[in-house]
C-alpha positions in Angstrom: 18.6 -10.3 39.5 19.4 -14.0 40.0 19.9 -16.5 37.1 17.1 -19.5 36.6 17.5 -22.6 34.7 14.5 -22.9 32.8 15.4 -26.0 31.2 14.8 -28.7 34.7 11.3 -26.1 34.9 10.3 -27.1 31.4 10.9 -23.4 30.3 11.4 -22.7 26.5 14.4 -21.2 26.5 17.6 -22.4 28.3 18.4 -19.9 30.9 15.7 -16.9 32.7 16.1 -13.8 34.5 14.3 -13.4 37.5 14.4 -9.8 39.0 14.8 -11.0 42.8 12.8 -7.5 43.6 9.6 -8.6 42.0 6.9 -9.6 44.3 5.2 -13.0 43.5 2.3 -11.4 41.8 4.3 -8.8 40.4 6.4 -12.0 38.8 2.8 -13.8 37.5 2.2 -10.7 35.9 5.5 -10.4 34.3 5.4 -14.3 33.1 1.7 -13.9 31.6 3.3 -10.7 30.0 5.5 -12.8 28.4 3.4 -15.9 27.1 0.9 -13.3 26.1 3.9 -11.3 23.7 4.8 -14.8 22.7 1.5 -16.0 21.5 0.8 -12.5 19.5 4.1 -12.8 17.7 2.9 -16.4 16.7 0.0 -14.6 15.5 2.0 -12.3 13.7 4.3 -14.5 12.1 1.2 -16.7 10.9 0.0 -13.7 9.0 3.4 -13.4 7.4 3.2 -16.7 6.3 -0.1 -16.5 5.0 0.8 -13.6 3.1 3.9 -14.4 1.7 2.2 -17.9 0.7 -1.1 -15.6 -0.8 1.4 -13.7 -3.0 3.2 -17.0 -4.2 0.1 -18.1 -5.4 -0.9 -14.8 -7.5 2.7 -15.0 -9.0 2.0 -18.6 -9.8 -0.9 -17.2 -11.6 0.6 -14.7 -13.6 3.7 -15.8 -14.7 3.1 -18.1 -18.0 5.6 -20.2 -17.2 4.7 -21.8 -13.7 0.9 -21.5 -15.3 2.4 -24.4 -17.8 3.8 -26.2 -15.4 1.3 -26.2 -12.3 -0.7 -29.1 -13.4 2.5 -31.3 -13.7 4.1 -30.9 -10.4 3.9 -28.9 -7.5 6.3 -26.0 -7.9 9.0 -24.8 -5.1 8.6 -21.1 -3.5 12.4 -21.2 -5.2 11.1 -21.7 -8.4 8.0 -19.8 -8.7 10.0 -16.7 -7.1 13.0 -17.8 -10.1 10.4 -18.3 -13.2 9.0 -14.7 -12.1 12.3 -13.3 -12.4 12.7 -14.9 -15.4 9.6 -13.4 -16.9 10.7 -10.2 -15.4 13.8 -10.1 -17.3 12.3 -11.3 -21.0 
């Protein structure tokens, strides 16, 4: 296996690892492989996001506090999460 620079290639990460035994279109494969992982875990992590961010917003409704205080400014993930605790607790 023999050590690549990625970064005068325009790679995304700094350094690669090319196994010296693959044949050119075993190495295409093994490259699409790789952009293909990396746009499903994009994917992935959107849906986190989105979920995490879905959630936030049904907390926001439900907690009396940050219901009070929604039409004054936007509230932080920080403080919904903290008035919900809040609530929790009384």
């Amino acid at each position: 296996m023999k050590r690549v620079n990625t970064y005068e290639s325009g790679g995304d990460s700094d350094d690669e690892f090319i196994d010296s035994s693959l044949s050119p279109r075993d190495y295409e494969y093994d490259h699409e492989h790789v952009n293909s992982r990396k746009k499903r875990r994009g994917v992935i992590e959107k849906r986190r996001r989105d979920r995490i961010n879905h959630c936030l917003t049904e907390l926001r409704r439900l907690v009396p506090q940050a219901i009070s205080k929604e039409g004054s400014t936007k509230l932080e993930k920080a403080e919904i999460l903290q008035m919900t605790v809040d609530h929790l607790r009384s």
